[in-house]
C-alpha positions in Angstrom: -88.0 -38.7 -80.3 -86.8 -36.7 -83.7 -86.4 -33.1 -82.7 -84.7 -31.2 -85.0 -85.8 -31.1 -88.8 -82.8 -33.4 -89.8 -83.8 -35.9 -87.5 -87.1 -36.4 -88.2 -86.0 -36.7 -92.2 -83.3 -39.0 -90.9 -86.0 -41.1 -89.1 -88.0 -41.2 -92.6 -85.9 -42.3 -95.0 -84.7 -44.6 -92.2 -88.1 -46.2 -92.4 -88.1 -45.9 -96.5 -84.4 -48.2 -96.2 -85.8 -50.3 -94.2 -88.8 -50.9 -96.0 -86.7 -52.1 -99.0 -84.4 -53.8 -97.3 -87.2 -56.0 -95.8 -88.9 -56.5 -99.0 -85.6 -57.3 -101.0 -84.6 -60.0 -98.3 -88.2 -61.4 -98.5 -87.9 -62.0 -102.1 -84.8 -63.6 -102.0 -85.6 -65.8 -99.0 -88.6 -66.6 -101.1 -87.2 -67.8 -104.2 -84.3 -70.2 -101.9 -87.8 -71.6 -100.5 -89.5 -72.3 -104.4 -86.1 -73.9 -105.3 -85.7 -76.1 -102.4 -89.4 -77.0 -103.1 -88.7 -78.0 -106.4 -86.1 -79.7 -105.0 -87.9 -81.8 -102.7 -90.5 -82.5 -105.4 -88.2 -84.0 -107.3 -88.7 -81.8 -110.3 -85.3 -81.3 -111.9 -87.3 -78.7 -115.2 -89.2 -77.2 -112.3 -85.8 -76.5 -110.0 -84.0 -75.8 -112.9 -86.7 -72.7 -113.7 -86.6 -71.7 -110.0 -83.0 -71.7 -109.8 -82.5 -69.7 -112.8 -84.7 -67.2 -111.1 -83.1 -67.1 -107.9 -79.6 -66.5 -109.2 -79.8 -62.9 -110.1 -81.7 -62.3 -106.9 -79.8 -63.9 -104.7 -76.4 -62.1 -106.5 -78.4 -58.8 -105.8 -78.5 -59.3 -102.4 -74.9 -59.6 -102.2 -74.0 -57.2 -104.4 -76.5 -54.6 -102.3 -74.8 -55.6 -98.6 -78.3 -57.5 -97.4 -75.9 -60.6 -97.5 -72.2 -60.8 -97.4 -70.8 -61.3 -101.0 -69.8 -64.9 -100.2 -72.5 -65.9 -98.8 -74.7 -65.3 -101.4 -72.1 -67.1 -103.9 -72.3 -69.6 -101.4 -76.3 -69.8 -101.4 -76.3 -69.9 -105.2 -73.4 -72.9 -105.7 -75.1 -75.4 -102.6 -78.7 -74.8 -105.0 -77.3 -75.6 -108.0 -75.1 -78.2 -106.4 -78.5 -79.9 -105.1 -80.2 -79.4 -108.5 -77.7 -81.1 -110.6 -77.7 -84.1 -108.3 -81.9 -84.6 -109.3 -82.1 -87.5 -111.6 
């Protein structure tokens, strides 16, 4: 347990981070999941649309540290990879 006044603001802004972190990650795990649902559809305008918003999202996350830098280029290059290849 906190005990001195800088803990206990350490253990707030501590939760704060971590509330954003959680809710940045969620979004980007969410827009990979409407993509690959497009995907699976079959709906090449649909995963086109999805894709276009995942992209900056998914960059974010790598840019912000929540995913290593490569692995979000990585994330990004396999989607579009797999939308292209709808006919």
């Amino acid at each position: 347990m906190a005990n001195t006044s800088s803990a206990k603001k350490m253990v707030r802004k501590i939760a704060t981070r971590t509330a954003r972190t959680r809710h940045q990650r969620s979004q980007m795990r969410s827009s990979i999941r409407r993509v690959e649902e497009a995907i699976a559809s079959g709906s090449k305008d649909d995963a086109t649309s999805a894709l276009r918003a995942a992209q900056p999202l998914i960059a974010k996350a790598g840019r912000k540290g929540l995913v290593h830098k490569r692995a979000a280029s990585r994330k990004v290059s396999r989607l579009a990879k797999r939308v292209a290849a709808i006919s």
